[in-house]
N, CA, C and O atoms as CSV, one atom per row, in Angstrom:
chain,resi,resn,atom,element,x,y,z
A,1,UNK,N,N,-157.672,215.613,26.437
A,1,UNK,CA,C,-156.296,215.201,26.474
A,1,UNK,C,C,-156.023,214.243,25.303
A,1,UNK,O,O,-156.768,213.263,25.299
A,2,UNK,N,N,-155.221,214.299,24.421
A,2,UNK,CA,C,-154.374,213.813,23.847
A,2,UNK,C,C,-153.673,211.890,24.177
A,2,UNK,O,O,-152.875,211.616,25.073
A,3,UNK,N,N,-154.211,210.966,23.270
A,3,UNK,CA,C,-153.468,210.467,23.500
A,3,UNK,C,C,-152.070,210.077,22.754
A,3,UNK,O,O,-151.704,210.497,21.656
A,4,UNK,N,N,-151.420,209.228,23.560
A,4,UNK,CA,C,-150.001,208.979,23.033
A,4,UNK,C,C,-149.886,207.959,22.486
A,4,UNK,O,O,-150.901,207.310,22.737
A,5,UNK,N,N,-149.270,207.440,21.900
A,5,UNK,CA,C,-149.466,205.920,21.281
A,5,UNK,C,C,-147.627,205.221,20.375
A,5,UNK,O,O,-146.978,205.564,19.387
A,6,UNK,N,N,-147.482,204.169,21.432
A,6,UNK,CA,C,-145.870,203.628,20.815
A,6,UNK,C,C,-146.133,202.556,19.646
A,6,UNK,O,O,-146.841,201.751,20.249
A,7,UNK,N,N,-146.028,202.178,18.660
A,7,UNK,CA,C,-145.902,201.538,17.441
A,7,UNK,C,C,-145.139,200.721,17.157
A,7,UNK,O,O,-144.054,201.299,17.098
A,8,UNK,N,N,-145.029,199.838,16.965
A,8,UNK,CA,C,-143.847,198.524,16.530
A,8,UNK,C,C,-144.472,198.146,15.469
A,8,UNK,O,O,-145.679,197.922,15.376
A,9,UNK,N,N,-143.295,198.030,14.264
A,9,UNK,CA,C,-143.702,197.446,13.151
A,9,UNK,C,C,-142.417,196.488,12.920
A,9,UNK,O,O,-141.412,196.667,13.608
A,10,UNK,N,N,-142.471,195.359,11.833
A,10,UNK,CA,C,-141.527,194.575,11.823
A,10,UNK,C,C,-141.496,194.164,10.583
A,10,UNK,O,O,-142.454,193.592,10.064
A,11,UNK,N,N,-140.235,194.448,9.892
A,11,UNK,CA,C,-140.354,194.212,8.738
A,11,UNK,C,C,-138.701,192.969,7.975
A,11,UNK,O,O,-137.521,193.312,7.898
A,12,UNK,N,N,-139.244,191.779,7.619
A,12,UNK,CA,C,-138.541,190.870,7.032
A,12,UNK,C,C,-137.710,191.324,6.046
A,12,UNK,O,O,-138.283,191.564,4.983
A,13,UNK,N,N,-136.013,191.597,6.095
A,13,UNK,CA,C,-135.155,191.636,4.902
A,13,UNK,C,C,-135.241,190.321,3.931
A,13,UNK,O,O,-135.753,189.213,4.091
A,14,UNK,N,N,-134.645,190.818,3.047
A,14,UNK,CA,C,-134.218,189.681,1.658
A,14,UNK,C,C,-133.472,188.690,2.651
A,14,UNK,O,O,-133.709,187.485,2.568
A,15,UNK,N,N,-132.474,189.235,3.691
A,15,UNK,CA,C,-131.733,187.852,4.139
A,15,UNK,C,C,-132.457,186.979,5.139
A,15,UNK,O,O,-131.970,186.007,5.717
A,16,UNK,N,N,-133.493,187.381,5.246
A,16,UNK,CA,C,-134.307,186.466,6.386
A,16,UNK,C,C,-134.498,187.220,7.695
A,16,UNK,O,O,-135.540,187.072,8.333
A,17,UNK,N,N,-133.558,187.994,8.098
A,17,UNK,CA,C,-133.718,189.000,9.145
A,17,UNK,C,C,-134.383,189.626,9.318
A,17,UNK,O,O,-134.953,189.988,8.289
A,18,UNK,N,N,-134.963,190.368,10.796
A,18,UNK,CA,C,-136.283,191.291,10.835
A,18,UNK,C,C,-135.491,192.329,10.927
A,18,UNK,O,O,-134.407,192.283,11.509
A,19,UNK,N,N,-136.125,193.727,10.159
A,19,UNK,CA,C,-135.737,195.211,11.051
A,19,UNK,C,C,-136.903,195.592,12.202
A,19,UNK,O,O,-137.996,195.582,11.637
A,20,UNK,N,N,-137.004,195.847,13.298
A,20,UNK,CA,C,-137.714,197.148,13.992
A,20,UNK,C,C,-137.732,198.102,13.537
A,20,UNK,O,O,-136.613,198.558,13.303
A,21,UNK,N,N,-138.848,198.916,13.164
A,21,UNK,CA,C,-139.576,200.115,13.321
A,21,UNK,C,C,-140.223,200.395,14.447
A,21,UNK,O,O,-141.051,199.583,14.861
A,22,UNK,N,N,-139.926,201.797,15.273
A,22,UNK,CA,C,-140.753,202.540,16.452
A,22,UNK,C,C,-141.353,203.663,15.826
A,22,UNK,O,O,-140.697,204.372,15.063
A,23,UNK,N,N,-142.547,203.883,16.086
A,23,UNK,CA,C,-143.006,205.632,15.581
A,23,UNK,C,C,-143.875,205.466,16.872
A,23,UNK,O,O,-144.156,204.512,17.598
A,24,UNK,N,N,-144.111,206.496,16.853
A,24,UNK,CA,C,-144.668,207.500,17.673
A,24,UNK,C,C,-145.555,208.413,17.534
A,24,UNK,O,O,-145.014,209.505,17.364
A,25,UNK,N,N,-147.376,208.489,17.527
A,25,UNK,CA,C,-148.275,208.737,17.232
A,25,UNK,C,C,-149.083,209.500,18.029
A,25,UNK,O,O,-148.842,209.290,19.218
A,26,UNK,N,N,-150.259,210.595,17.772
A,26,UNK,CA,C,-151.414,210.632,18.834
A,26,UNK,C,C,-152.702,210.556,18.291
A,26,UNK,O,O,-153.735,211.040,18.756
A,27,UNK,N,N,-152.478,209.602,16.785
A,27,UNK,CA,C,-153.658,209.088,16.817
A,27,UNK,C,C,-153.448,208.293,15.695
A,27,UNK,O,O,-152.590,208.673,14.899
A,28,UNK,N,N,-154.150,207.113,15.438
A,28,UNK,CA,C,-154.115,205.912,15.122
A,28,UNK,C,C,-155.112,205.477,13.700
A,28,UNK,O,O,-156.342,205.526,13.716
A,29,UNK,N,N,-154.440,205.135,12.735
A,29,UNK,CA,C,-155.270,205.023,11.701
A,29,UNK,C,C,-155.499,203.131,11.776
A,29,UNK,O,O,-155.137,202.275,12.583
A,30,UNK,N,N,-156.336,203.102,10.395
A,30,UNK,CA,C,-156.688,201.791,10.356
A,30,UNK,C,C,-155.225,200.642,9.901
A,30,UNK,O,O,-154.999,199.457,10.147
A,31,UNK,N,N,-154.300,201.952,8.977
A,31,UNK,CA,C,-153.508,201.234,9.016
A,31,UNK,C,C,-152.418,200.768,9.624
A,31,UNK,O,O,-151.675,199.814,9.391
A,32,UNK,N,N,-152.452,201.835,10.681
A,32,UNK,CA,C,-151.591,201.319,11.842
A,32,UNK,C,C,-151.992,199.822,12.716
A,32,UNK,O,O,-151.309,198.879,13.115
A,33,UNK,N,N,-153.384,200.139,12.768
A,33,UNK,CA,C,-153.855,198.868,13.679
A,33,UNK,C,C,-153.708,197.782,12.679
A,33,UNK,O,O,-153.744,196.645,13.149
A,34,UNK,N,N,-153.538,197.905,11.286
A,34,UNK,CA,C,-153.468,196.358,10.944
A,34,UNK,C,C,-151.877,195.903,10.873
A,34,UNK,O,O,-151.414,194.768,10.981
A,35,UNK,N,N,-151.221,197.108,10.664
A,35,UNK,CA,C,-149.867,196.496,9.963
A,35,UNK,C,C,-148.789,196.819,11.301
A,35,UNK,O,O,-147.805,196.080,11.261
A,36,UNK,N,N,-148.797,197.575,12.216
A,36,UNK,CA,C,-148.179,197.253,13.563
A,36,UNK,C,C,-148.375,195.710,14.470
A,36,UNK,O,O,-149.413,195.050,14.419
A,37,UNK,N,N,-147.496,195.430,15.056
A,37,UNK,CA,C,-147.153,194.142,15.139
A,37,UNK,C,C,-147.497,194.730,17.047
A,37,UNK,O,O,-148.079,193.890,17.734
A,38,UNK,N,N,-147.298,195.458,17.419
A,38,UNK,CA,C,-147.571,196.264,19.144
A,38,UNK,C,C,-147.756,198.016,18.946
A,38,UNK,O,O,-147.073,198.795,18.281
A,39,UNK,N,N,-148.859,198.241,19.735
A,39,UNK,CA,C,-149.095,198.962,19.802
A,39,UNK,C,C,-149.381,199.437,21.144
A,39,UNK,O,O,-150.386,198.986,21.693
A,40,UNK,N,N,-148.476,200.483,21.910
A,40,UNK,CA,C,-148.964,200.241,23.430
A,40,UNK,C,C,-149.789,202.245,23.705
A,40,UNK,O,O,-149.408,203.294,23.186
A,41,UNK,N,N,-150.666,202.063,24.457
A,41,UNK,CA,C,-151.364,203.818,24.713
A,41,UNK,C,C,-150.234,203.843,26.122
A,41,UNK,O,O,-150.203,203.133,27.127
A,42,UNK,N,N,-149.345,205.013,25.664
A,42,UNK,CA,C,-148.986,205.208,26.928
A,42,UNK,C,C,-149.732,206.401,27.728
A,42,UNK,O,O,-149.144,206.991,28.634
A,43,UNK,N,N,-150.906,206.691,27.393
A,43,UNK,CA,C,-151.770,207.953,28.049
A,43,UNK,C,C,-151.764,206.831,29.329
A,43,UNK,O,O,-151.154,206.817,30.398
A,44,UNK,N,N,-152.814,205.825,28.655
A,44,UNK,CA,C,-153.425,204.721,29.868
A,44,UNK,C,C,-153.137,204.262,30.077
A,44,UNK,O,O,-153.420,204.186,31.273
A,45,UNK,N,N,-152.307,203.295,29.729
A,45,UNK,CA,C,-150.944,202.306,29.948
A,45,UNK,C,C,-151.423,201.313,29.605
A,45,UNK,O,O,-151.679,200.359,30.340
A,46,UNK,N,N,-151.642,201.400,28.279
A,46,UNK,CA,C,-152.839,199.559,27.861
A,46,UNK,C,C,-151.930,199.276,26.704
A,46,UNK,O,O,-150.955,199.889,26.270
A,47,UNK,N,N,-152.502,198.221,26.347
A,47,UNK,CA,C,-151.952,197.193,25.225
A,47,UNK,C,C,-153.108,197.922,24.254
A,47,UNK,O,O,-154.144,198.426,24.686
A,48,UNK,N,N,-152.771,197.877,23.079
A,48,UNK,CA,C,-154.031,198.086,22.437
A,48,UNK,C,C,-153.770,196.767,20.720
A,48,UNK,O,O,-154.620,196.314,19.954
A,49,UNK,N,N,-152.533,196.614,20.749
A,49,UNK,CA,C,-151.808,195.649,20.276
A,49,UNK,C,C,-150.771,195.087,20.388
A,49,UNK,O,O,-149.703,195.669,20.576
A,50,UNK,N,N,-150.956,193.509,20.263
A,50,UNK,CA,C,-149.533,192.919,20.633
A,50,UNK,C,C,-150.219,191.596,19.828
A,50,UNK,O,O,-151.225,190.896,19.944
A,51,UNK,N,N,-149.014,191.696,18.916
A,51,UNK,CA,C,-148.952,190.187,18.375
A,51,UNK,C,C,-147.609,189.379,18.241
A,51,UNK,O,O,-147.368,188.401,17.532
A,52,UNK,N,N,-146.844,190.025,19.074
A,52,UNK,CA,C,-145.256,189.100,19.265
A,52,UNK,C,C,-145.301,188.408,20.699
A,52,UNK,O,O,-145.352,187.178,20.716
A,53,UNK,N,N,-145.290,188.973,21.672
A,53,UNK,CA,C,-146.044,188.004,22.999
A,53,UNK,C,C,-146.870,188.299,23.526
A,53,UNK,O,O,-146.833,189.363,24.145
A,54,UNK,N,N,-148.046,187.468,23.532
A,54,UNK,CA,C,-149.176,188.021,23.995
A,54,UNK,C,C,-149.694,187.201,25.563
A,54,UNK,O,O,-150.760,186.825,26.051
A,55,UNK,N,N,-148.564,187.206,25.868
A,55,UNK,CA,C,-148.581,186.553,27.363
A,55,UNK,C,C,-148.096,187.932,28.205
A,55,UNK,O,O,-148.608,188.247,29.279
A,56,UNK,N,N,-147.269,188.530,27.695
A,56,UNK,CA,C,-146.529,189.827,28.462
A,56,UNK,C,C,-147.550,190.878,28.380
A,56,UNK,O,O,-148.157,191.048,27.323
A,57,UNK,N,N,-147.803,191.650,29.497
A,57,UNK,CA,C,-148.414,192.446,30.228
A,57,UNK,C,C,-147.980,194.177,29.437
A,57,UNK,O,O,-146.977,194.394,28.756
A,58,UNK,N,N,-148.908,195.045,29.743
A,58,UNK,CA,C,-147.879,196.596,29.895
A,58,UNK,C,C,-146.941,196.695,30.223
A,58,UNK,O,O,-146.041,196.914,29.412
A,59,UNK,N,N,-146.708,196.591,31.471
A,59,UNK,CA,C,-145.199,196.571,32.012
A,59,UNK,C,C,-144.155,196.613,31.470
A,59,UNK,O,O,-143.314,197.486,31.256
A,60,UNK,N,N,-144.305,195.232,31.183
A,60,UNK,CA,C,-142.966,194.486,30.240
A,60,UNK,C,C,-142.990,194.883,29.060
A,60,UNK,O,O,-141.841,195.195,28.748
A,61,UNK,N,N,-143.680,195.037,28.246
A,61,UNK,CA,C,-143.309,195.665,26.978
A,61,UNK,C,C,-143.105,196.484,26.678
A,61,UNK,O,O,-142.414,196.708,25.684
A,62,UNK,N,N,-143.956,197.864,27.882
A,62,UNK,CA,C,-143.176,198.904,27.908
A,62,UNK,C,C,-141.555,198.974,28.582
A,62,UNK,O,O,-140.767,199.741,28.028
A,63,UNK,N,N,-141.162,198.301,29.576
A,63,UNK,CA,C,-140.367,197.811,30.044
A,63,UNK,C,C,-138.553,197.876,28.961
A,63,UNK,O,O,-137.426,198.365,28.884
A,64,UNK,N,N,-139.563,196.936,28.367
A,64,UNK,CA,C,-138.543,196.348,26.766
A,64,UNK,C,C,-138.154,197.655,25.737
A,64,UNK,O,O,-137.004,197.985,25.446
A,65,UNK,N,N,-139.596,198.417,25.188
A,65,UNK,CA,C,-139.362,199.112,24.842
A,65,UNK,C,C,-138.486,200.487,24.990
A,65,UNK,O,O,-137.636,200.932,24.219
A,66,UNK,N,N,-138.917,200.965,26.105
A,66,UNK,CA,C,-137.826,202.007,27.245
A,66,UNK,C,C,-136.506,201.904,26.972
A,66,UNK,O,O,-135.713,202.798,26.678
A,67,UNK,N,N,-136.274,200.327,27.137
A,67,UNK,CA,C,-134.607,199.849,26.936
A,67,UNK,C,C,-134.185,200.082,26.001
A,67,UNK,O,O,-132.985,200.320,26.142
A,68,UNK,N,N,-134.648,200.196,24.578
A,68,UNK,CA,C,-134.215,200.686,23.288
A,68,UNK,C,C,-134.389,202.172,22.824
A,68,UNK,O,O,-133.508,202.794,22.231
A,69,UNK,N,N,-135.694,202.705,23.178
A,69,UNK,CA,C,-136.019,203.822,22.779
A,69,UNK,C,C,-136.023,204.809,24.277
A,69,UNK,O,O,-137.083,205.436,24.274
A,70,UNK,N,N,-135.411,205.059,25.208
A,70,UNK,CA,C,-135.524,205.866,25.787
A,70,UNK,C,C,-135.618,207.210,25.800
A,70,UNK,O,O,-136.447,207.813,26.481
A,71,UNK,N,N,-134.608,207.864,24.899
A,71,UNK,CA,C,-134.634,209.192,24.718
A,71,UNK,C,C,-135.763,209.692,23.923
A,71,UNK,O,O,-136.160,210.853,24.019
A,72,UNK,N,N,-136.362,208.679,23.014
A,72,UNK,CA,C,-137.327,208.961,22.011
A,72,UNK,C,C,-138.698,208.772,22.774
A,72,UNK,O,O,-139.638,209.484,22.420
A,73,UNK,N,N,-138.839,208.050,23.587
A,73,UNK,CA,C,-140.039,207.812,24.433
A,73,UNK,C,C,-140.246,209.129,25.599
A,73,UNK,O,O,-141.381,209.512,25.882
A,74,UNK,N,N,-139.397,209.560,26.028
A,74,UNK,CA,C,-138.895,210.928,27.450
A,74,UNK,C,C,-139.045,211.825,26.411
A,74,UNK,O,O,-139.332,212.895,26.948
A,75,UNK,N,N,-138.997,211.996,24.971
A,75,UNK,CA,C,-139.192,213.143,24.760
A,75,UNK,C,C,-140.819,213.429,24.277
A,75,UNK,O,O,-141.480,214.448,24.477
A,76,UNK,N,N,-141.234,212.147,23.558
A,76,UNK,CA,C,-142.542,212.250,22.742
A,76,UNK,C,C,-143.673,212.207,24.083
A,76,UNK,O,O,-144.786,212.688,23.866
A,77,UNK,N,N,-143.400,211.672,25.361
A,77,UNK,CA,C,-143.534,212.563,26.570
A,77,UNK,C,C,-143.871,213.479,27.115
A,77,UNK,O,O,-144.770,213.524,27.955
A,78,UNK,N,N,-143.221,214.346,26.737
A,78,UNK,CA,C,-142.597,215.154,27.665
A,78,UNK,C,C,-142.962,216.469,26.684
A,78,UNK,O,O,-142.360,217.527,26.866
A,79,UNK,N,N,-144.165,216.320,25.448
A,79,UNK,CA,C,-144.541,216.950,25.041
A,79,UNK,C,C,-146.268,217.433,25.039
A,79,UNK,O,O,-146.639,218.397,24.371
């Protein structure tokens, strides 16, 4: 089986502001693990990175994430 894997990257504009990046993976290079900021396996439901709160659980970050990316998460899913 295949795993799945959600991605957060975060990247600083010229004005000081962050953008979000989500991708969506089923398998994981070195440079994902260094330059993603969260990385959650939704096969297993683990953290495999998190460096924005690292007090929050699976749950919740999948939680968080869902709330923004739903349709994109139900579909990469649902494949």
């Amino acid at each position: 089986m295949k795993k799945k894997y959600l991605l957060v990257f975060y990247f600083q504009k010229k004005n000081g502001k962050h953008d979000e990046f989500t991708e969506f993976k089923e398998h994981l290079s070195n440079l994902d693990l260094d330059q993603a900021k969260v990385i959650l396996n939704l096969t297993d439901k683990a953290i495999v990175k998190n460096e924005l709160n690292v007090q929050a659980d699976y749950k919740t970050l999948f939680k968080y994430y869902r709330s923004v990316n739903k349709d994109k998460i139900n579909e990469f899913l649902s494949r």
